[in-house]
ROTIGU-768275 format. One record per residue (C-alpha): residue number from 1; residue in three letters; chain; x, y, z. Coordinates in Angstrom, 1 decimal, m for minus. Example, Ala and Ser with C-alpha at 12.3 -4.5 7.8 and 13.67 -1.06 7.14 Angstrom:
1 ALA A 12.3 m4.5 7.8 $
2 SER A 13.7 m1.1 7.1 $
! end
This chain:
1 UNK A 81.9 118.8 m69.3 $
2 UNK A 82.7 121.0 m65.8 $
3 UNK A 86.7 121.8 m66.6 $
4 UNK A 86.7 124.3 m63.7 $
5 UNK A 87.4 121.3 m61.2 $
6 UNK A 89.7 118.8 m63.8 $
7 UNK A 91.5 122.5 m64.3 $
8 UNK A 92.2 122.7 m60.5 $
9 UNK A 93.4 119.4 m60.3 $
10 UNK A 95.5 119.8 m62.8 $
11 UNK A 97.3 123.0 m61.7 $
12 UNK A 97.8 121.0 m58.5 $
13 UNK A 99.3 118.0 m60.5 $
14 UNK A 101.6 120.2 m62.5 $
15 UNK A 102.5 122.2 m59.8 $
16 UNK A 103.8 118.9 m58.3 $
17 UNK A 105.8 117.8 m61.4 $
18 UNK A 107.1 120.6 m61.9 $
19 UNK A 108.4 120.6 m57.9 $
20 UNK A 109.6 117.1 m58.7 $
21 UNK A 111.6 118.4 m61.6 $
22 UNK A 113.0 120.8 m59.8 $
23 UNK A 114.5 118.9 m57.4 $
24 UNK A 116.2 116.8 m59.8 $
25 UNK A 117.9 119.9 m61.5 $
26 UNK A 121.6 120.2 m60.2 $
27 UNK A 124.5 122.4 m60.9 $
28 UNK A 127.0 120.2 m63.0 $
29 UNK A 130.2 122.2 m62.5 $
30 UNK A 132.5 122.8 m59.8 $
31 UNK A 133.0 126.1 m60.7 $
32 UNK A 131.2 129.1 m62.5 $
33 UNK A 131.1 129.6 m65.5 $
34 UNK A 129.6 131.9 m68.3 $
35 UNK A 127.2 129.7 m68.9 $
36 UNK A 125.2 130.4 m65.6 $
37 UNK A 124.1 133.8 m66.8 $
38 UNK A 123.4 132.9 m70.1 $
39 UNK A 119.6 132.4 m69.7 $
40 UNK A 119.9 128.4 m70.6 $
41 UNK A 119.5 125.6 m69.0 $
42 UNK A 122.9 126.0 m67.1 $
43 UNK A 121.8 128.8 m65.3 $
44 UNK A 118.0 127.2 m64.7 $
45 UNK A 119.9 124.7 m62.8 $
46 UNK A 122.2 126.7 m60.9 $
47 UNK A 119.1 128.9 m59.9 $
48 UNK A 117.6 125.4 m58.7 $
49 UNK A 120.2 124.0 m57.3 $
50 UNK A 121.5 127.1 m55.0 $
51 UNK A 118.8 129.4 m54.9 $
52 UNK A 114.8 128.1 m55.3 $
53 UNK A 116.3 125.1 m52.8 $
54 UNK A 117.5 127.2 m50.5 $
55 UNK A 115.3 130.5 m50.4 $
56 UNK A 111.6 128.2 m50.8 $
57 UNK A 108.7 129.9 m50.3 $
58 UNK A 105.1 130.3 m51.7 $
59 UNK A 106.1 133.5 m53.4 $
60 UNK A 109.5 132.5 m54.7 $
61 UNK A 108.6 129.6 m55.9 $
62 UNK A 105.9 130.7 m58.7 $
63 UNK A 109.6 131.9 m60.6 $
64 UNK A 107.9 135.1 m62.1 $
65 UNK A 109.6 138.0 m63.0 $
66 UNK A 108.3 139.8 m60.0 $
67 UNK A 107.1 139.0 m56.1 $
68 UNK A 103.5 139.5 m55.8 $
69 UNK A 101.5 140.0 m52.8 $
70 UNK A 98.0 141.3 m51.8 $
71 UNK A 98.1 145.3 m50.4 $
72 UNK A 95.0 143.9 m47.8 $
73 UNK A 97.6 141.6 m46.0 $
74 UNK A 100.6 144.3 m45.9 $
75 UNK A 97.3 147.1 m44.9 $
76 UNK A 96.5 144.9 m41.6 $
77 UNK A 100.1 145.6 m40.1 $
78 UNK A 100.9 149.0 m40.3 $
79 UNK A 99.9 152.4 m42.6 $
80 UNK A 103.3 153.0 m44.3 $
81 UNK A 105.6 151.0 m46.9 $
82 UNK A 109.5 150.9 m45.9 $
83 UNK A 111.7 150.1 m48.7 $
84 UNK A 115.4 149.9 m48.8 $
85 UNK A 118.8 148.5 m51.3 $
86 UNK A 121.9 147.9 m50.3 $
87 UNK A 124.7 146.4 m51.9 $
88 UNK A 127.7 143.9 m50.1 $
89 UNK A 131.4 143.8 m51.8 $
90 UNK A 132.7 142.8 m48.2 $
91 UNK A 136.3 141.3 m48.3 $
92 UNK A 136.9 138.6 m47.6 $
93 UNK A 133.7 136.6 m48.0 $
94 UNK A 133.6 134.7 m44.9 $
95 UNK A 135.0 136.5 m41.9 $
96 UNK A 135.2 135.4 m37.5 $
97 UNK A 131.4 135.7 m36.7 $
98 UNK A 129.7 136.1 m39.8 $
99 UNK A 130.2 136.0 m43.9 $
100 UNK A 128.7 138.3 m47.1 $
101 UNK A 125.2 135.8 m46.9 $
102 UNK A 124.2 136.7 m43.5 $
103 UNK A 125.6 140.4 m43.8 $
104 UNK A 123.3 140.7 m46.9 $
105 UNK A 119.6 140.1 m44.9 $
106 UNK A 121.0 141.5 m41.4 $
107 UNK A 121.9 144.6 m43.2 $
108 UNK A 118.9 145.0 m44.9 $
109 UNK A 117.1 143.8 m42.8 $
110 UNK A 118.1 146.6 m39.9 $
111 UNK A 117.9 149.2 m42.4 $
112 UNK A 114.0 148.8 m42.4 $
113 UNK A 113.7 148.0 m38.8 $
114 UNK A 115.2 151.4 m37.8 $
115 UNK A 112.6 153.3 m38.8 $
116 UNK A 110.1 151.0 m37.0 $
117 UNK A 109.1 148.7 m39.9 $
118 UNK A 108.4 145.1 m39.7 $
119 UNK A 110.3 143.2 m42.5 $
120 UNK A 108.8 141.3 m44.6 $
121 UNK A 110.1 140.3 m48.0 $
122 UNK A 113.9 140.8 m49.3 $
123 UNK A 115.0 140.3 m52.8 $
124 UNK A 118.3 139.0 m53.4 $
125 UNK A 120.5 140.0 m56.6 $
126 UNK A 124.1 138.4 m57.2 $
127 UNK A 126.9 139.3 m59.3 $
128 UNK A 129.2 136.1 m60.0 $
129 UNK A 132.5 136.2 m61.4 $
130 UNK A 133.5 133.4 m63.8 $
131 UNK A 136.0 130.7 m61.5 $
132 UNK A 134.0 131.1 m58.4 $
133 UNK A 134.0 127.8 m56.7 $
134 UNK A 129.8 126.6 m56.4 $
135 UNK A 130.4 125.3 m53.1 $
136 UNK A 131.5 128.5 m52.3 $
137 UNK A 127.8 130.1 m53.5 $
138 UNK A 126.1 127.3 m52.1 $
139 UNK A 127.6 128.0 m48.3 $
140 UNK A 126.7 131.7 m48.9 $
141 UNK A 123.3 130.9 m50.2 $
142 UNK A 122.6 128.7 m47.1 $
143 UNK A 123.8 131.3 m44.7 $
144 UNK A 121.2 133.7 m46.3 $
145 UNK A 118.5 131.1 m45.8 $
146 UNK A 119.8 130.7 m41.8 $
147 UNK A 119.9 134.6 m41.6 $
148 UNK A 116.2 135.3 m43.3 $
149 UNK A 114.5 132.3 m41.2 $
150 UNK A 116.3 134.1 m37.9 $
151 UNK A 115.1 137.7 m38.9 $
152 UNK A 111.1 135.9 m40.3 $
153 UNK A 111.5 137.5 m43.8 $
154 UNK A 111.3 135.8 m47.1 $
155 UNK A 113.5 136.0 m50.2 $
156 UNK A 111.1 136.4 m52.6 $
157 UNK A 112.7 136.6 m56.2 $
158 UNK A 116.3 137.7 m57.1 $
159 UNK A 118.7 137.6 m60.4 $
160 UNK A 121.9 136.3 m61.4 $
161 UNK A 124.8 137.5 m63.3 $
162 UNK A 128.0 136.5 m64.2 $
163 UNK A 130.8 138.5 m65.8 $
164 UNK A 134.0 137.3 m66.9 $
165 UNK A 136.9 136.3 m64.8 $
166 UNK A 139.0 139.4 m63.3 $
167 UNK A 136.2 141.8 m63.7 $
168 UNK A 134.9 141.5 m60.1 $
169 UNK A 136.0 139.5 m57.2 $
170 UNK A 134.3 136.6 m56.5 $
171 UNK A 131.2 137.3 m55.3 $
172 UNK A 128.8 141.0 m54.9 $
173 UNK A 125.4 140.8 m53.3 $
174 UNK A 122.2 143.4 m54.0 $
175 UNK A 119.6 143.3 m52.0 $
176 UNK A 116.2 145.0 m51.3 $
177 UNK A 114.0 145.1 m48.7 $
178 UNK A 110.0 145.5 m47.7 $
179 UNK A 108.5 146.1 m44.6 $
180 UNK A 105.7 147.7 m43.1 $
181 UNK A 105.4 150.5 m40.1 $
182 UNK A 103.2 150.4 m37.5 $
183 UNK A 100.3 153.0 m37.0 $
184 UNK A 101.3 155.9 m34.8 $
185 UNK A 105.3 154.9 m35.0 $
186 UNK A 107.3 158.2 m36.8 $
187 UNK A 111.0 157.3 m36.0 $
188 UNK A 113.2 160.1 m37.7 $
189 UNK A 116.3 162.2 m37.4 $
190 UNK A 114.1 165.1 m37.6 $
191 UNK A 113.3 164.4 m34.3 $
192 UNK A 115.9 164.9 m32.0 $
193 UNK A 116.0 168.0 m29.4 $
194 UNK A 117.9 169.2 m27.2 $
195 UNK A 117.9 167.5 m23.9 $
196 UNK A 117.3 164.0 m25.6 $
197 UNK A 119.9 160.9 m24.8 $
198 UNK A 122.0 159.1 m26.9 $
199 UNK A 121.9 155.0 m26.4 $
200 UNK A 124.0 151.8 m27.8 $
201 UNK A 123.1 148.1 m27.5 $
202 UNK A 127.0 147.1 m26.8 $
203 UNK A 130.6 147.1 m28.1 $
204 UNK A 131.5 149.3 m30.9 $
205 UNK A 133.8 148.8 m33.6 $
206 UNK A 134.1 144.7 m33.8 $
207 UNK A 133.0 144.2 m37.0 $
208 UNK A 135.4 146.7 m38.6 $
209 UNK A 138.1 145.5 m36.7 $
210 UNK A 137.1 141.8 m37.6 $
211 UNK A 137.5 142.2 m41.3 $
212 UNK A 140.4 144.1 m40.6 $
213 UNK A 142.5 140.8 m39.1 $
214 UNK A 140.7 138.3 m41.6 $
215 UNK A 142.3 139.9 m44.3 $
216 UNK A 145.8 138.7 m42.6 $
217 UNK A 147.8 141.8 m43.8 $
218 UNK A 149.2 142.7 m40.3 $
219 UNK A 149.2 138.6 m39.0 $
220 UNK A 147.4 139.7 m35.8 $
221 UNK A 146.3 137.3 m33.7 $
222 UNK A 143.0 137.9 m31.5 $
223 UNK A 139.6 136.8 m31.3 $
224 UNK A 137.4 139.7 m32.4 $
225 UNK A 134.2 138.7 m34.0 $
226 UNK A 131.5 141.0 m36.1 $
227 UNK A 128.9 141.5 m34.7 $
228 UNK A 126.8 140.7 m37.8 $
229 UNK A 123.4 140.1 m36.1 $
230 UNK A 119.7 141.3 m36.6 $
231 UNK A 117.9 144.7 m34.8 $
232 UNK A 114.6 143.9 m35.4 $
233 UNK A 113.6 141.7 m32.8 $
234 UNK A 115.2 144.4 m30.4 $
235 UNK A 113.6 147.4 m32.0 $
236 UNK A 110.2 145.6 m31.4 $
237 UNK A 110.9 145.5 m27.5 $
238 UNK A 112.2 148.8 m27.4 $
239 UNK A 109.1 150.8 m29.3 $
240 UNK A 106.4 147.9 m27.0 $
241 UNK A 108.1 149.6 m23.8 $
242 UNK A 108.1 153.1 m25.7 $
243 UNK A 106.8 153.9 m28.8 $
244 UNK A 108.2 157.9 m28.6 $
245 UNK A 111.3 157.0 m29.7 $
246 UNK A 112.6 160.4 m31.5 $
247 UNK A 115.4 158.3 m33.5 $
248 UNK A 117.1 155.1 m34.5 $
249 UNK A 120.2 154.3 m36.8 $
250 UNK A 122.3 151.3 m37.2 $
251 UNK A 125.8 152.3 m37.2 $
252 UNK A 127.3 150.9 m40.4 $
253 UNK A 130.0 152.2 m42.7 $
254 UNK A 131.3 155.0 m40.8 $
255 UNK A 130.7 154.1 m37.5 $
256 UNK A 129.0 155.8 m34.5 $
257 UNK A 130.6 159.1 m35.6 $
258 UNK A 128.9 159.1 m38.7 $
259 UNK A 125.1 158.4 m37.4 $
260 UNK A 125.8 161.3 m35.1 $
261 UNK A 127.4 164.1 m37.6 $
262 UNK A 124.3 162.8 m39.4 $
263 UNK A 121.4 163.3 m36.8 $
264 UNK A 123.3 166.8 m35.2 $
265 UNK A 123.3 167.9 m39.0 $
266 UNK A 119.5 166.9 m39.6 $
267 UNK A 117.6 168.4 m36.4 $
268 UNK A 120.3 171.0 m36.4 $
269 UNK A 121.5 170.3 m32.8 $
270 UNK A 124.7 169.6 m30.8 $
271 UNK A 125.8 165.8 m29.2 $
272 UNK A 128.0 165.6 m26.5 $
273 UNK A 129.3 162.0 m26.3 $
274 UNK A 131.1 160.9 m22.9 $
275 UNK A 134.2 158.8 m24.0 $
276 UNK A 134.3 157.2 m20.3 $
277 UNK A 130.9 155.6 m21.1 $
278 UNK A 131.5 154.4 m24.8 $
279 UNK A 132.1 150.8 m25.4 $
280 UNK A 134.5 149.3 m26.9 $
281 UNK A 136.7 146.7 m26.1 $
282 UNK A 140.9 146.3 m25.2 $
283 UNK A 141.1 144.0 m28.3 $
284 UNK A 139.3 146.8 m31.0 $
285 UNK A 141.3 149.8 m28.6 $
286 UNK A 144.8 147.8 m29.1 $
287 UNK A 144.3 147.2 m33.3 $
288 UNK A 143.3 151.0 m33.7 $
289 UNK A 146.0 152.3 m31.6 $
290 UNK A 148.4 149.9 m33.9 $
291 UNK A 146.8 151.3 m37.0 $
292 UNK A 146.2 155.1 m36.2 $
293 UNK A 142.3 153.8 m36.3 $
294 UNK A 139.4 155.8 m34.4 $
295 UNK A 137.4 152.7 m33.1 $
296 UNK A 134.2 155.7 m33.2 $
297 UNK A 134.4 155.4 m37.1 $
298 UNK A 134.6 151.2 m37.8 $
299 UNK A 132.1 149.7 m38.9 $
300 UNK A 129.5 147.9 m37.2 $
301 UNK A 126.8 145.5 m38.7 $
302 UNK A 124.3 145.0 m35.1 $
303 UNK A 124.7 147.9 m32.7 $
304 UNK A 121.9 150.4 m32.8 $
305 UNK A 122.0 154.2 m32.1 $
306 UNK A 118.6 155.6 m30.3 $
307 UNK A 117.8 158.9 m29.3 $
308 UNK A 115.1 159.2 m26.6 $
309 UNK A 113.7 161.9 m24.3 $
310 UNK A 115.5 162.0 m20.9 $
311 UNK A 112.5 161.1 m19.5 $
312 UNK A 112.3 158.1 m21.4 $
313 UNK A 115.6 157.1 m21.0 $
314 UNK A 115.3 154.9 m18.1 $
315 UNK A 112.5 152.9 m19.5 $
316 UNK A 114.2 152.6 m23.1 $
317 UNK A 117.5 151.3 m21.1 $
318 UNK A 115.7 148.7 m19.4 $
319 UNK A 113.6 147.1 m22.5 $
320 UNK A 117.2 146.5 m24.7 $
321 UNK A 118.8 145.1 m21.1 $
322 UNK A 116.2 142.6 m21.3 $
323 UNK A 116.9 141.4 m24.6 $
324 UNK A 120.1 139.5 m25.7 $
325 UNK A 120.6 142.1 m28.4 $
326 UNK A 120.7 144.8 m26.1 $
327 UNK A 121.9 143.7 m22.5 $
328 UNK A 125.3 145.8 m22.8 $
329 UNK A 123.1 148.9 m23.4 $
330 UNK A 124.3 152.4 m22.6 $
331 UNK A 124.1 155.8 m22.1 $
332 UNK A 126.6 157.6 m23.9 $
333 UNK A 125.7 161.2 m24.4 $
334 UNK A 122.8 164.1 m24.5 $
335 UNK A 122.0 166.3 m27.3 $
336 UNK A 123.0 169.8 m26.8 $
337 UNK A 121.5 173.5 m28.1 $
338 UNK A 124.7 174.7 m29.4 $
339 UNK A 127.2 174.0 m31.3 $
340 UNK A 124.3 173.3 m34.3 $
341 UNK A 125.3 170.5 m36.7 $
342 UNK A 128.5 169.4 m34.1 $
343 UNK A 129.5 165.9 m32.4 $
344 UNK A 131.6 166.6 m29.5 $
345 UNK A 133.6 163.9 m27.2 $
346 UNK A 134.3 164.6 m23.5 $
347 UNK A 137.4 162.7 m23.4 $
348 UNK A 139.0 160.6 m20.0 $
349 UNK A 141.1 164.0 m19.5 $
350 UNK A 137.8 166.2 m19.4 $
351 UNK A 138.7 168.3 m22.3 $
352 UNK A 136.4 168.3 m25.0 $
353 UNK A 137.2 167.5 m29.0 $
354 UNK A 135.0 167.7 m32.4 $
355 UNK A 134.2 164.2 m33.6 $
356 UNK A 133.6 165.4 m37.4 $
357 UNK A 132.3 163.3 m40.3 $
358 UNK A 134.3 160.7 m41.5 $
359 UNK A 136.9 161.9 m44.4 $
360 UNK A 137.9 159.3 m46.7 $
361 UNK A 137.6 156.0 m46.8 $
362 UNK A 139.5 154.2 m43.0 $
363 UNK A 138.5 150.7 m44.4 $
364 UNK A 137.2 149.8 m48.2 $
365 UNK A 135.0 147.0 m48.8 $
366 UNK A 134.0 147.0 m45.1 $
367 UNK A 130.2 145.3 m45.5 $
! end
């Protein structure tokens, strides 16, 4: 007898029991417990239940140990592997404009796209403390699902801990990133010279100050949102119009302030930032001033930083005003000779101060 075609059929009926089965597994409890990271069949079902049904894909859904996938598809994109990890303690979990799902994929998800990568797959790691309502990992696990069909990446595979109640809080998020760079693309702080120009996509400081006043310690009222959002999709437009760019940086923990000290210190140039043409707006000004903040070191989670030749400048500006991600785009400042390894502001009064790196911590558990 010919088994090679019974033996296809029937991997193709037990891969369809097997999705049947699956669908039928459901998470029993309200609440975690240790249980779901025992290895049984409580955590099988919570894996099901929040996680397989949510993140679905070819890849994901072969449950290995491991993602797979053939080097000859990733080859026919670009010549270079990006690979990134970040971790997300951000408190509180669900915040105006965005929650610790969605902040999970954008962020990784910009991290590869700033150096001109496509991204592809993410992996998704959580850390569960024992209490956590389900419905509350369910509602994060579908906003990851939203966030990764918006940005075209798959969540591939993943793991799941849980530790006992009181030893974390709530909820912690790992993940990590793939993508791929396009031939010809070299995107690095190295870059940068003198007589380059410093560009934003929009407001500054609205995600820091949005976790700020969801925390409800200083019972502000206002309407400040994150700004939790993808780059990718913008990134694309800007290297299709200009594929020289020197530089690109999403301004994260640390702000603006911090990308800059970083590039200045890098290429071992100056930046002169014009205060007059940063953005930020009255609400994020008004909360700092209460506060004793800098609005140029909060945190943002979808405002990119390039650095272009002058000559370039014009046609960078124009590709991120055409694209909803980047229509408040901005000039903000040059890159200077001397002082090496130096940020300075031009303030409203025309003196000039040193924006230095960040020293401490302004807000913990930010993103």
């Amino acid at each position: 007898m010919d088994f090679s075609i019974n033996n296809s059929a029937s991997n193709t009926l037990f891969k369809k029991i097997e999705q049947v089965r699956r669908r039928q597994r459901k998470v029993q409890d309200t609440h975690i417990t240790l249980a779901h990271g025992s290895g049984g069949k409580a955590m099988r079902d919570l894996i099901d239940d929040i996680f397989v049904s949510n993140f679905d894909n070819p890849i994901l859904s072969q449950l290995e140990d491991q993602a797979s996938f053939y080097l000859s598809n990733l080859l026919q994109q670009g010549d270079r592997l990006a690979f990134t990890t970040d971790s997300y303690v951000v408190d509180p979990l669900f915040f105006p404009g965005s929650d610790i799902g969605e902040l999970a994929v954008n962020g990784t998800v910009n991290d590869l796209a700033v150096s001109g990568a496509k991204p592809l797959y993410l992996t998704c790691s959580v850390i569960l403390e024992e209490g956590l309502a389900v419905e509350t990992l369910r509602r994060v696990a579908k906003s990851m699902k939203a966030a990764a069909n918006k940005a075209g990446v798959q969540i591939v595979t993943g793991d799941t801990k849980v530790v006992h109640r009181g030893t974390a809080d709530k909820l912690f998020i790992n993940t990590a990133g793939i993508g791929i760079i396009p031939t010809k693309i070299s995107i690095s702080a190295y870059n940068i010279q003198p007589g380059d120009v410093v560009i934003v996509n929009g407001e500054l400081g609205n995600h820091g100050a949005a976790i700020l006043v969801a925390r409800g310690e200083l019972a502000l009222e206002t309407d400040i949102q994150s700004d939790c959002q993808p780059l990718h999709d913008l990134i694309e437009t800007i290297l299709k119009a200009c594929p020289k760019v020197h530089a690109m940086r999403d301004a994260t923990r640390g702000g603006l302030a911090t990308v800059l000290n970083e590039f200045a210190l890098s290429s071992n140039v100056g930046i002169r930032l014009h205060e007059h043409s940063i953005p930020v707006r009255e609400e994020v000004k008004g909360v700092c001033e209460i506060l004793g903040l800098d609005p140029l070191y909060l945190a943002n989670e979808g405002k990119l930083v390039v650095v272009v030749e002058k000559e370039n400048a014009d046609t960078v500006l124009l590709a991120m005003k055409s694209h909803p991600t980047g229509k408040d785009a901005c000039i903000i400042g040059e890159v200077i000779s001397s002082p090496p390894g130096i940020v300075l502001l031009k303030t409203v009064f025309g003196s000039e101060r040193i924006v230095d790196m960040l020293v401490g911590e302004q807000l913990p558990r930010i993103c």
